[in-house]
VMD Tcl script that builds the backbone (N, CA, C; Angstrom):
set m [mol new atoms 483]
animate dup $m
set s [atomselect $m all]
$s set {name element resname resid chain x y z} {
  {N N UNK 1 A 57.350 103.355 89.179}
  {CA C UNK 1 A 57.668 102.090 89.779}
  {C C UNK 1 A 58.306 102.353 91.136}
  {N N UNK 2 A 58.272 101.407 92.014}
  {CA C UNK 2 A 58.662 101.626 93.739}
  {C C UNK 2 A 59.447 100.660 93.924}
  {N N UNK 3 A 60.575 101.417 94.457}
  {CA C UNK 3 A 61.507 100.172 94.950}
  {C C UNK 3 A 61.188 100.197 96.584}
  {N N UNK 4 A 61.134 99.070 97.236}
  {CA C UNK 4 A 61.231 98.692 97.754}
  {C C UNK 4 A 62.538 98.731 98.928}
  {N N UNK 5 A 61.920 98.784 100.196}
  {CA C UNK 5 A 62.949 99.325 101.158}
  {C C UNK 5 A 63.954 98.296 101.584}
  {N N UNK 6 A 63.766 97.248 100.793}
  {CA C UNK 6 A 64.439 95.782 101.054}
  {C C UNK 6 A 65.370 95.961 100.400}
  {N N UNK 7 A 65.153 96.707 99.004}
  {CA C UNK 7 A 66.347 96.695 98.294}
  {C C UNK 7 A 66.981 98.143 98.259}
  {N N UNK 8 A 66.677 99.353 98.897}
  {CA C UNK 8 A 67.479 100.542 99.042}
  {C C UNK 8 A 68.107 100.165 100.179}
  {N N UNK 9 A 67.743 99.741 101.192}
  {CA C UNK 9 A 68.033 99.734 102.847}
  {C C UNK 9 A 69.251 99.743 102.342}
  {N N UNK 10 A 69.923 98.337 102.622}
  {CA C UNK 10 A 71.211 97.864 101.928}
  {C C UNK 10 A 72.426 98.166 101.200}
  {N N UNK 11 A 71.693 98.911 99.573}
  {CA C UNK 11 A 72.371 100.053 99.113}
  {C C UNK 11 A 72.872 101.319 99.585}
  {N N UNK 12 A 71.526 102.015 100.589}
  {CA C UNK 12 A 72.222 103.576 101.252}
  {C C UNK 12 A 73.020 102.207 102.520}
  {N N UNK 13 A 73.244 101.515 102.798}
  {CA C UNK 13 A 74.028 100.815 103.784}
  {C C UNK 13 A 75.845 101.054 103.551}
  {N N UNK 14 A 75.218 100.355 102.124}
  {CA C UNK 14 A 76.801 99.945 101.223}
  {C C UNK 14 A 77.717 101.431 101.066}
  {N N UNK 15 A 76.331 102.546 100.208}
  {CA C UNK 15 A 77.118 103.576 100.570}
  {C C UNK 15 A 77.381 104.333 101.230}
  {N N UNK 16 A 77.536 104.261 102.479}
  {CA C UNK 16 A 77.792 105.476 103.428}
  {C C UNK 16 A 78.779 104.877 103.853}
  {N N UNK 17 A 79.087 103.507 103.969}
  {CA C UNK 17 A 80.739 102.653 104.362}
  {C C UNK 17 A 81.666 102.916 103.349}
  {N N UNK 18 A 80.914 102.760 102.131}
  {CA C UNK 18 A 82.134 103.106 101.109}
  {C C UNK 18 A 81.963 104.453 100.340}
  {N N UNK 19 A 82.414 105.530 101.112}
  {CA C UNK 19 A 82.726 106.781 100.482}
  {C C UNK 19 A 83.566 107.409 100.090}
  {N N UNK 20 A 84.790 106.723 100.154}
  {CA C UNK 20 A 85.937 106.701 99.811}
  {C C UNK 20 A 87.123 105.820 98.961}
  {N N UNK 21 A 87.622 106.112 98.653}
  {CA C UNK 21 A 88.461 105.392 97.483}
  {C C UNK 21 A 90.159 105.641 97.756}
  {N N UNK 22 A 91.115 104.768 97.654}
  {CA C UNK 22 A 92.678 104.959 97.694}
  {C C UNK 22 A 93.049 104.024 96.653}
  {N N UNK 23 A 93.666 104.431 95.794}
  {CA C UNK 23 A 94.770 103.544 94.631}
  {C C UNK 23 A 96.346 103.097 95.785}
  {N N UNK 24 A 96.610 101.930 95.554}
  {CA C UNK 24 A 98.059 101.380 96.204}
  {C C UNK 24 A 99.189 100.936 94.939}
  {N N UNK 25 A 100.059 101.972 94.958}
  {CA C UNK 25 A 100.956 101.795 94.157}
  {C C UNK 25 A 102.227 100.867 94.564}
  {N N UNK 26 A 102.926 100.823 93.570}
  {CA C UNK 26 A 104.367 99.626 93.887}
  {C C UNK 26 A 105.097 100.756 93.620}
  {N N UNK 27 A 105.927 101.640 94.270}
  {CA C UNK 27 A 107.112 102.297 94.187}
  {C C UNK 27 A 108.314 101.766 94.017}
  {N N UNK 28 A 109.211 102.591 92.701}
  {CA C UNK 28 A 110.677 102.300 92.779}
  {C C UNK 28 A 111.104 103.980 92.732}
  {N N UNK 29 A 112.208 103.981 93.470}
  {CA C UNK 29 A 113.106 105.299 93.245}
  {C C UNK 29 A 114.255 104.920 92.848}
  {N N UNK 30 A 114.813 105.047 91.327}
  {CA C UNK 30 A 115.968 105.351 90.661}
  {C C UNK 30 A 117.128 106.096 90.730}
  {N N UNK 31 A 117.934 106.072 91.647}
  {CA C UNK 31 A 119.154 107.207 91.511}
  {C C UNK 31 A 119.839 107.151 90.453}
  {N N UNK 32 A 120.357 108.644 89.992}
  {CA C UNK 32 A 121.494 108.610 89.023}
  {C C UNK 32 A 122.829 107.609 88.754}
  {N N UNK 33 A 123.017 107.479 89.917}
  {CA C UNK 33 A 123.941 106.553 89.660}
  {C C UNK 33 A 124.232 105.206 90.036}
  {N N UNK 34 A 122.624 105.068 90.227}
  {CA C UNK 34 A 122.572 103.346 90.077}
  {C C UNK 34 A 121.628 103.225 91.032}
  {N N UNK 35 A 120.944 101.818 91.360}
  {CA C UNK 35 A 120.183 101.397 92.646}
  {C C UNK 35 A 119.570 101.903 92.598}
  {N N UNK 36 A 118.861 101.181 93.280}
  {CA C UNK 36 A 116.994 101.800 93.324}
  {C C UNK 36 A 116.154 101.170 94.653}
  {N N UNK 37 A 115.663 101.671 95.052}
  {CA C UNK 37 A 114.151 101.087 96.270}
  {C C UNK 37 A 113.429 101.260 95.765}
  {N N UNK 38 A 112.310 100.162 96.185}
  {CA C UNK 38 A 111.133 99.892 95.850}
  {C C UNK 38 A 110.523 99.938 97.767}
  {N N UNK 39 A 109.087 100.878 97.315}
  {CA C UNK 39 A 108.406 101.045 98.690}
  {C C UNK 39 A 107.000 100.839 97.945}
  {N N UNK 40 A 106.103 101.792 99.059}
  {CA C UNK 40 A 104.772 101.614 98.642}
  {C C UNK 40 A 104.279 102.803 98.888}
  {N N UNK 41 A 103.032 103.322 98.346}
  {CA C UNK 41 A 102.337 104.467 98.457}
  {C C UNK 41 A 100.948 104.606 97.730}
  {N N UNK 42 A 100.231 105.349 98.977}
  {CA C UNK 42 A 98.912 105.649 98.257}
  {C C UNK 42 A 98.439 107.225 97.781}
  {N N UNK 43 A 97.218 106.951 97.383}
  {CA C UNK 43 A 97.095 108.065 96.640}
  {C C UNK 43 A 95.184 107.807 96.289}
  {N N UNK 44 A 94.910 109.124 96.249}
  {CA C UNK 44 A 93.355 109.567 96.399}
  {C C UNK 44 A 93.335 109.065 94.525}
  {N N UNK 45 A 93.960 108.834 93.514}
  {CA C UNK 45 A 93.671 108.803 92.559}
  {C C UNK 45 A 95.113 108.547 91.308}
  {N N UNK 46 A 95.137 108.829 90.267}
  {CA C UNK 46 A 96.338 108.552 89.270}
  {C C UNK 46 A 96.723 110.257 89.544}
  {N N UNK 47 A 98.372 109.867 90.456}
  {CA C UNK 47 A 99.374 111.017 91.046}
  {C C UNK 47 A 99.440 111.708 89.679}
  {N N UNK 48 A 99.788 113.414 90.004}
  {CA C UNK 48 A 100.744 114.172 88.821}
  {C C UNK 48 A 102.056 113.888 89.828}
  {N N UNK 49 A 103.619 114.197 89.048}
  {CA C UNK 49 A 104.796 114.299 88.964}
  {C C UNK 49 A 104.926 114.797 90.528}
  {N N UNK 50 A 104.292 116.072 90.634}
  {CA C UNK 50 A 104.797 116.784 91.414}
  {C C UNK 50 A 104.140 116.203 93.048}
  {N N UNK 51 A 103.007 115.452 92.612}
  {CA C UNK 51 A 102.370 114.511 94.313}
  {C C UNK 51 A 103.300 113.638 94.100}
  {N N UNK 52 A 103.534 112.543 93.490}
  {CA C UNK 52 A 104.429 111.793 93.482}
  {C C UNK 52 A 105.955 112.333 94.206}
  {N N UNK 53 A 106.675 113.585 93.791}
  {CA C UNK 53 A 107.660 113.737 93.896}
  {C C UNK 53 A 107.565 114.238 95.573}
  {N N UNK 54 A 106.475 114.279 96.210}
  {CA C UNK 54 A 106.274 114.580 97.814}
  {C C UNK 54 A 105.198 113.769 98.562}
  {N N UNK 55 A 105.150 112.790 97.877}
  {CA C UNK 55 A 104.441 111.687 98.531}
  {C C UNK 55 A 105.148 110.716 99.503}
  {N N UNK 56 A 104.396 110.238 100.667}
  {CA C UNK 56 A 104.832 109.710 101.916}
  {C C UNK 56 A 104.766 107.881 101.196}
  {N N UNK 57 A 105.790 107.460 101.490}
  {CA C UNK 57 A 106.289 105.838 101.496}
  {C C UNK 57 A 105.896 105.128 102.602}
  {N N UNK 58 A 106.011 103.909 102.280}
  {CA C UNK 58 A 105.791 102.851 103.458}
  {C C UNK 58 A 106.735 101.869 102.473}
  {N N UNK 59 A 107.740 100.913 103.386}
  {CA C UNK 59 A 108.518 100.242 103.328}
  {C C UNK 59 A 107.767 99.336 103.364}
  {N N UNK 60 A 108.454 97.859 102.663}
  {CA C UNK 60 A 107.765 96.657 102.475}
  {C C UNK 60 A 108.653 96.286 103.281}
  {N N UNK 61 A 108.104 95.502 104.556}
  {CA C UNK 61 A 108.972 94.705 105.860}
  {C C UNK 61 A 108.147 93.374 106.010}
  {N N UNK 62 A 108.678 92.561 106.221}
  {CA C UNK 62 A 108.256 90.944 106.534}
  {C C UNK 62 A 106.983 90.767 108.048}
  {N N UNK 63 A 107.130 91.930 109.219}
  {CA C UNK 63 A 106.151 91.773 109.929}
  {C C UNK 63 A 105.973 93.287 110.206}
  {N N UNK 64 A 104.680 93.448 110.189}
  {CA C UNK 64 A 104.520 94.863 110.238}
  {C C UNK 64 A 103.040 94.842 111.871}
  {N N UNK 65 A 103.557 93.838 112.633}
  {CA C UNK 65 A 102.779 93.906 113.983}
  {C C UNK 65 A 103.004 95.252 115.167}
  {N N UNK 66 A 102.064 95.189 115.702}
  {CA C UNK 66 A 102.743 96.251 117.406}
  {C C UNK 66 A 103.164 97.447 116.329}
  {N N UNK 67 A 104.083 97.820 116.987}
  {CA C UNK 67 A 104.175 99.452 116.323}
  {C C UNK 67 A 105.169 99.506 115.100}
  {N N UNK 68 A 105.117 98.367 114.362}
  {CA C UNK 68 A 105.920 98.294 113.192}
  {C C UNK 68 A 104.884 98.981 111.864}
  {N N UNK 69 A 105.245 99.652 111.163}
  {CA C UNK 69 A 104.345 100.107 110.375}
  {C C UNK 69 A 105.356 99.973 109.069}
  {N N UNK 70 A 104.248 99.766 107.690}
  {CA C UNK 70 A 104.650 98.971 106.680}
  {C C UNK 70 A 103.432 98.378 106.047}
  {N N UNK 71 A 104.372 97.612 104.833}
  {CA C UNK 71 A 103.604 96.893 104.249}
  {C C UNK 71 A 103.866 95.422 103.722}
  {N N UNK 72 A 103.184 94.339 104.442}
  {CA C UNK 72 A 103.788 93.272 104.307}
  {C C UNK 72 A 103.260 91.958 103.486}
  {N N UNK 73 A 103.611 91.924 102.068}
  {CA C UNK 73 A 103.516 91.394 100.828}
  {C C UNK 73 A 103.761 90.242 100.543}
  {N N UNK 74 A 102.491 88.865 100.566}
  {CA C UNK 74 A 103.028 87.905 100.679}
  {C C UNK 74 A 103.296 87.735 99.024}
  {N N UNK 75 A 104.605 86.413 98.192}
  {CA C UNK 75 A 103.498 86.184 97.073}
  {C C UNK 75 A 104.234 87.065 96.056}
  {N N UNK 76 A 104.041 87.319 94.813}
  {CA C UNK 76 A 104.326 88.476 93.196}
  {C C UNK 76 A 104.504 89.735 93.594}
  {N N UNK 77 A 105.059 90.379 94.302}
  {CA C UNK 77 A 105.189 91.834 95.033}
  {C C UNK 77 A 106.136 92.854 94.221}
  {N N UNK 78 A 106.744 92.184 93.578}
  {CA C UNK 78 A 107.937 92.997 93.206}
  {C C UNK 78 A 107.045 93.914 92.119}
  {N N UNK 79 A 107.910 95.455 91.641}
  {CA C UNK 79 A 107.104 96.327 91.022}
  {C C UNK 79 A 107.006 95.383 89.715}
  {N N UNK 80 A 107.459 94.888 88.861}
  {CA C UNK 80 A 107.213 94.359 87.503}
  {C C UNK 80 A 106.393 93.298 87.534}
  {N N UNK 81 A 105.774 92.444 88.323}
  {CA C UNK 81 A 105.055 91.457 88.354}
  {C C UNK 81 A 103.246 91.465 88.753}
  {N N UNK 82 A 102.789 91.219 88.207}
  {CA C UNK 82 A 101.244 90.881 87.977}
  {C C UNK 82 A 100.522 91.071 89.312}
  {N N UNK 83 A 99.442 91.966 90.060}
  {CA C UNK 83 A 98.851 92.255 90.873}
  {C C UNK 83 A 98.003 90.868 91.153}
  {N N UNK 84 A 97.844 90.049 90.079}
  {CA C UNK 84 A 97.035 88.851 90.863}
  {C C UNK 84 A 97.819 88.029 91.113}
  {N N UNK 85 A 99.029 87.897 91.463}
  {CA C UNK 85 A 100.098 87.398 92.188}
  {C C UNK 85 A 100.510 87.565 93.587}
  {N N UNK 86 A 99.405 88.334 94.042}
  {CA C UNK 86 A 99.833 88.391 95.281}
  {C C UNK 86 A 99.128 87.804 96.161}
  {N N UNK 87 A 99.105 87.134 97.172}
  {CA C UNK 87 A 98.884 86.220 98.234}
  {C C UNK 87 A 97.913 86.676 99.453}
  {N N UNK 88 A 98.896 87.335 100.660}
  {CA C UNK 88 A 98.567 87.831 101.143}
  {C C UNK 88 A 98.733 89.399 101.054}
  {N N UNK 89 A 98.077 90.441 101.486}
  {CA C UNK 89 A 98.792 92.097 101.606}
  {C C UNK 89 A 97.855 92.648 102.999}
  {N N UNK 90 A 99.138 92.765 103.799}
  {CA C UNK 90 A 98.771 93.290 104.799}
  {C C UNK 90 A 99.624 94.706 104.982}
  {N N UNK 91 A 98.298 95.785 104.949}
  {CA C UNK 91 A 98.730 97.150 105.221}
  {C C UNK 91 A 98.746 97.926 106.393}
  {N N UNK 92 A 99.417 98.132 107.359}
  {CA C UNK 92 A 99.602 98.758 108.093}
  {C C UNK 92 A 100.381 100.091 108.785}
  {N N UNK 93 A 99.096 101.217 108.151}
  {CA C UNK 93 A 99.753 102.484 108.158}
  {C C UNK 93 A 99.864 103.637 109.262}
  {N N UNK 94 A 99.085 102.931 110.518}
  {CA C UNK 94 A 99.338 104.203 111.624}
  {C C UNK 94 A 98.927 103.226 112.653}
  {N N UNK 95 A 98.661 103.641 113.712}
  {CA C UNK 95 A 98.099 102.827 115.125}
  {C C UNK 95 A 97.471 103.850 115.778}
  {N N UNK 96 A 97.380 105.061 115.818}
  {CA C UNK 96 A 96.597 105.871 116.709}
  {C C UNK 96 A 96.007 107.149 115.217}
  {N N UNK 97 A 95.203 107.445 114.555}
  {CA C UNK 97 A 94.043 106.288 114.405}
  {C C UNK 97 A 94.430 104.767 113.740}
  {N N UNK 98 A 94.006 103.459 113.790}
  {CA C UNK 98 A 94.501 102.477 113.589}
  {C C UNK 98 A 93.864 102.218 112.369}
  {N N UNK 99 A 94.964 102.243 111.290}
  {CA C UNK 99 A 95.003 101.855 110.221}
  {C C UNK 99 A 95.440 100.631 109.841}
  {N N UNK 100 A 94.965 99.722 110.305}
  {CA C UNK 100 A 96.129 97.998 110.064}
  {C C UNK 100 A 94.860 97.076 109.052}
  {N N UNK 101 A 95.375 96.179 108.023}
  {CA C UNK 101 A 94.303 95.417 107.683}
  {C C UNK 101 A 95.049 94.787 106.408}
  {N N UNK 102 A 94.008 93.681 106.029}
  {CA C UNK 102 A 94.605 92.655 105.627}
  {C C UNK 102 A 93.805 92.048 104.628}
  {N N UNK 103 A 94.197 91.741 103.356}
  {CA C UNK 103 A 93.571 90.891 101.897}
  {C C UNK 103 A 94.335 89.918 102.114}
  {N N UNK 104 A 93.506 88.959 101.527}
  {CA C UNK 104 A 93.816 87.334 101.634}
  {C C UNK 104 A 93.214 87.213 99.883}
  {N N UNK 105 A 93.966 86.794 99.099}
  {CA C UNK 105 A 93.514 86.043 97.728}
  {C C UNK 105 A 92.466 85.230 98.005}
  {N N UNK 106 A 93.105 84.009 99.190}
  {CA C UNK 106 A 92.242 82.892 99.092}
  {C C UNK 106 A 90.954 82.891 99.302}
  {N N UNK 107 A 90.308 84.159 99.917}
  {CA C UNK 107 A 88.958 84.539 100.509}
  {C C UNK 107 A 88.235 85.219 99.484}
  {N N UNK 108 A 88.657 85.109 98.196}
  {CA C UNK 108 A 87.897 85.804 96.798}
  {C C UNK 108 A 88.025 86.902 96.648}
  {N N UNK 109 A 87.524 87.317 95.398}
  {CA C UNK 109 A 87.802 88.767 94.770}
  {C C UNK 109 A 86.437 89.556 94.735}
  {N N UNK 110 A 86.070 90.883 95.077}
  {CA C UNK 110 A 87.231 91.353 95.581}
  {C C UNK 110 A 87.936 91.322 97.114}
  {N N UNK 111 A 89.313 91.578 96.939}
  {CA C UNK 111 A 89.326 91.298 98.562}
  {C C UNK 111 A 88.897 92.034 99.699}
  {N N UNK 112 A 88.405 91.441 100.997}
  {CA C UNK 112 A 87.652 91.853 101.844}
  {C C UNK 112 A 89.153 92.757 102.561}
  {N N UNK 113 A 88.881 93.836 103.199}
  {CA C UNK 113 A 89.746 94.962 104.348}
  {C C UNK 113 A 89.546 94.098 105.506}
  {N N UNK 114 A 90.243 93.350 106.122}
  {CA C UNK 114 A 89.931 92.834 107.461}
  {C C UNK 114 A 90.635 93.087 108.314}
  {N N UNK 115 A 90.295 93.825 109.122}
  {CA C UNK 115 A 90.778 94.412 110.381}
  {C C UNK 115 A 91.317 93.301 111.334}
  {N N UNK 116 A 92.202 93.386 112.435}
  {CA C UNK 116 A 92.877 93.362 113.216}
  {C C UNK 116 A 91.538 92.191 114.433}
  {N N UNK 117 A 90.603 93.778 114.275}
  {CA C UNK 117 A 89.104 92.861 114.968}
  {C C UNK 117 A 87.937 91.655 114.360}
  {N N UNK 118 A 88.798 91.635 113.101}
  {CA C UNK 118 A 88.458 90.332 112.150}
  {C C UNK 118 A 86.819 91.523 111.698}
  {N N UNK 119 A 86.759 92.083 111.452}
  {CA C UNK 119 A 85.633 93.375 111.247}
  {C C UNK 119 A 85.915 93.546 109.694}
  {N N UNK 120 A 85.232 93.692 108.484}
  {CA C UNK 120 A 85.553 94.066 107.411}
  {C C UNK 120 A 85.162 95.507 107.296}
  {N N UNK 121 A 85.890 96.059 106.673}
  {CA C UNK 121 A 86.426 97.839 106.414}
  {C C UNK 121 A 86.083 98.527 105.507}
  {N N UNK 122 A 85.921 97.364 104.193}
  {CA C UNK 122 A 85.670 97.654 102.733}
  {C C UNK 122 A 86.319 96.832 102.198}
  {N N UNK 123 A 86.623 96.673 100.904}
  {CA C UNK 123 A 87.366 95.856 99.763}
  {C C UNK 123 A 88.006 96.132 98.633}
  {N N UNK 124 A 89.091 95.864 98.260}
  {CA C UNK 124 A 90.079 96.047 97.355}
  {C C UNK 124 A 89.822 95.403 95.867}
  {N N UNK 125 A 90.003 96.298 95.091}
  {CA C UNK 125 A 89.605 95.094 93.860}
  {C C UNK 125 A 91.126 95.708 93.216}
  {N N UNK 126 A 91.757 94.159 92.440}
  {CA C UNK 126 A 92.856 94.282 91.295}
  {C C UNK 126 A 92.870 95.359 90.503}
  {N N UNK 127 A 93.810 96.371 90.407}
  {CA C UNK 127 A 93.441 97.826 90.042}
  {C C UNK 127 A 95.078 98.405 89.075}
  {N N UNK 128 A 95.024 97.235 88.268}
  {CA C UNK 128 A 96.572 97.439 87.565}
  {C C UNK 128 A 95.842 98.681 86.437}
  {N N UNK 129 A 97.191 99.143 85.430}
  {CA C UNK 129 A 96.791 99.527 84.257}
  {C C UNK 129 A 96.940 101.408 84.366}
  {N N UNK 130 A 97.257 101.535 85.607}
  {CA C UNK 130 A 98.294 103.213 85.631}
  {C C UNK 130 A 99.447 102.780 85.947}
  {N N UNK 131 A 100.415 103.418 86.000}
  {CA C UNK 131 A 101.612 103.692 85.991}
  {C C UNK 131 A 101.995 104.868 85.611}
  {N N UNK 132 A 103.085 105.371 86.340}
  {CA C UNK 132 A 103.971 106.590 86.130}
  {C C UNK 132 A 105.497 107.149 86.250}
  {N N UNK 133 A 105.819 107.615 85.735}
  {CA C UNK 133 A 107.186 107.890 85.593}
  {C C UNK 133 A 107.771 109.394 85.518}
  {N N UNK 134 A 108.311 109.826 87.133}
  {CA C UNK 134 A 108.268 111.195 87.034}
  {C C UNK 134 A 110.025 111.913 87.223}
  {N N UNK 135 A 110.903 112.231 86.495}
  {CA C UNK 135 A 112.253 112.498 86.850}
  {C C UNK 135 A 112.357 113.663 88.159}
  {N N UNK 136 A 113.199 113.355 88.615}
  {CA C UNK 136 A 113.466 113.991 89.845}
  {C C UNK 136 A 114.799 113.742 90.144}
  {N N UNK 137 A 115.505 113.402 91.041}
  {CA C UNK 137 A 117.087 113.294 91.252}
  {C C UNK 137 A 117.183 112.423 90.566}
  {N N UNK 138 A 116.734 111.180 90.431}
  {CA C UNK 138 A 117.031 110.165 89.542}
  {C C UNK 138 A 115.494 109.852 88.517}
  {N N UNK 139 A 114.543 109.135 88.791}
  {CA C UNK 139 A 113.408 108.712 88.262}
  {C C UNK 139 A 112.553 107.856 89.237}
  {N N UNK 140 A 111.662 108.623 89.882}
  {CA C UNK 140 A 109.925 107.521 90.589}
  {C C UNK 140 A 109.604 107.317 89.794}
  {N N UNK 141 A 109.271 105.868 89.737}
  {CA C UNK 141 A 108.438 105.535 88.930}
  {C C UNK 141 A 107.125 104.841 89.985}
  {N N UNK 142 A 105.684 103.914 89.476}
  {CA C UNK 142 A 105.018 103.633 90.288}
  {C C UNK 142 A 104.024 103.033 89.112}
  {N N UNK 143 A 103.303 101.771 90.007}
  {CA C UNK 143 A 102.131 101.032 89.163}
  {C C UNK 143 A 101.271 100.614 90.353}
  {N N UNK 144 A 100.119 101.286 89.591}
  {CA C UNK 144 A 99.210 100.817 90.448}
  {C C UNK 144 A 99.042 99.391 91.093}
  {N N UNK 145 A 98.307 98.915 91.860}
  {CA C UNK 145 A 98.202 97.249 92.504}
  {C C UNK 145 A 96.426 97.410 92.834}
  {N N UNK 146 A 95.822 97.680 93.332}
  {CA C UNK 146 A 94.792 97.682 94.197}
  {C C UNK 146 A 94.208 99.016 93.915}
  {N N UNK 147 A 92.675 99.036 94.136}
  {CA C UNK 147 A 92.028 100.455 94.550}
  {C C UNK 147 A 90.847 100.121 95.129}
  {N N UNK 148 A 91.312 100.534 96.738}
  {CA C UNK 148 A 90.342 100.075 98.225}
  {C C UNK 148 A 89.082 101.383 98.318}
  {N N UNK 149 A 88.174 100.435 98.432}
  {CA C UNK 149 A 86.995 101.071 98.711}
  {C C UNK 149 A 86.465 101.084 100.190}
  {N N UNK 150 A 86.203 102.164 100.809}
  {CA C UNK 150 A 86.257 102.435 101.998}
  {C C UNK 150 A 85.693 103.626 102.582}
  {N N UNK 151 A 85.395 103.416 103.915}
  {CA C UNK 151 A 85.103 104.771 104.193}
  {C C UNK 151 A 86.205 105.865 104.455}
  {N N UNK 152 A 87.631 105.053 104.743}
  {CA C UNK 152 A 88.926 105.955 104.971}
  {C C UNK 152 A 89.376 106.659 103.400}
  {N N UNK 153 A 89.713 107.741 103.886}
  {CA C UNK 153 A 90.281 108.325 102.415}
  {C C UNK 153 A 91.945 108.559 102.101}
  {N N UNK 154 A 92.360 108.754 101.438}
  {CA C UNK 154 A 94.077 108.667 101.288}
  {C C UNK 154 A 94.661 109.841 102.321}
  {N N UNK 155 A 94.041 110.973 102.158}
  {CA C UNK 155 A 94.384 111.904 103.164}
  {C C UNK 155 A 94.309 111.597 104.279}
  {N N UNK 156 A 93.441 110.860 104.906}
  {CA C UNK 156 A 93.240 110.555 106.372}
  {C C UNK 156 A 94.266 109.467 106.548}
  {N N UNK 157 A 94.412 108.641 105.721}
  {CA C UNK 157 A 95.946 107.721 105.993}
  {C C UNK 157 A 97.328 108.558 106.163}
  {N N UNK 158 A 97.684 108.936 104.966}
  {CA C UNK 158 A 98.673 109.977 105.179}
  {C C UNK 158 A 98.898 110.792 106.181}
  {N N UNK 159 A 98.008 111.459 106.734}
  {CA C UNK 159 A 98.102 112.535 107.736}
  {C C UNK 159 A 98.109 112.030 108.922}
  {N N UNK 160 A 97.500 110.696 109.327}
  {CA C UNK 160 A 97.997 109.663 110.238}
  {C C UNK 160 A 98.994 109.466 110.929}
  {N N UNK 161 A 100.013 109.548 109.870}
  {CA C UNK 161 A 101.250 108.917 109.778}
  {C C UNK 161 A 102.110 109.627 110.445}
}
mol reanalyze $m
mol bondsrecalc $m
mol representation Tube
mol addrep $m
């Protein structure tokens, strides 16, 4: 049987944009003796202890424009609350290469990567159901939120930075 170039075109299209994959976790760090932050962090896949325990953060800040870098969470954000609670999520992790972009709920699931140049990047789909818990001075813990499909890979964000 022959498929038809109408319907591969498209497909080798889809995949050569999306060759890559990043999980977005909800970080908390636990100290011994009390208090805790909550940040954000990605990751090529479900972290061991020891990536986790040297993995790069991004702070959740209210505007993360111009050379503010962050992650800015409209909406259910906090680590214990439900990934389809969130509103808006705009990630912005470097500017030179420019990593900035933005899910909107209201624009359907999954959500579209929309760039800065209103350009889509790839798309995020609701990606709960890991979590981890690794002791260290006090206890990281982390739950997944999202896992963006893309041509960028977690390393190339990170090393960005």
């Amino acid at each position: 049987m022959k498929l038809s170039l109408a319907i591969l075109a498209p497909l080798a299209a889809f995949t050569q944009l999306c060759t890559a994959n990043f999980d977005i976790y909800r970080t908390e760090d636990s100290g011994i003796v009390g208090g805790s932050t909550s940040n954000w962090a990605i990751s090529a896949g479900e972290p061991s202890c020891n990536e986790v325990r040297n993995q790069r953060t991004w702070y959740s800040i209210g505007n993360v424009s111009g050379n503010r870098i962050g992650i800015n969470c409209v909406g259910s954000c906090a680590f214990e609350d439900r990934v389809d609670g969130i509103s808006r999520f705009e990630m912005h992790f470097s500017n030179n290469p420019l990593f900035h972009w933005n899910l909107y709920r209201d624009r359907g699931h999954p959500y579209k990567m929309y760039g800065l140049d209103g350009k889509v990047y790839g798309e995020c789909i609701m990606y709960p159901g890991h979590s981890y818990v690794c002791p260290s001075v006090g206890t990281l813990s982390g739950r997944r939120k999202f896992r963006c499909l893309t041509q960028f890979t977690a390393a190339q964000i990170i090393a960005a930075r």
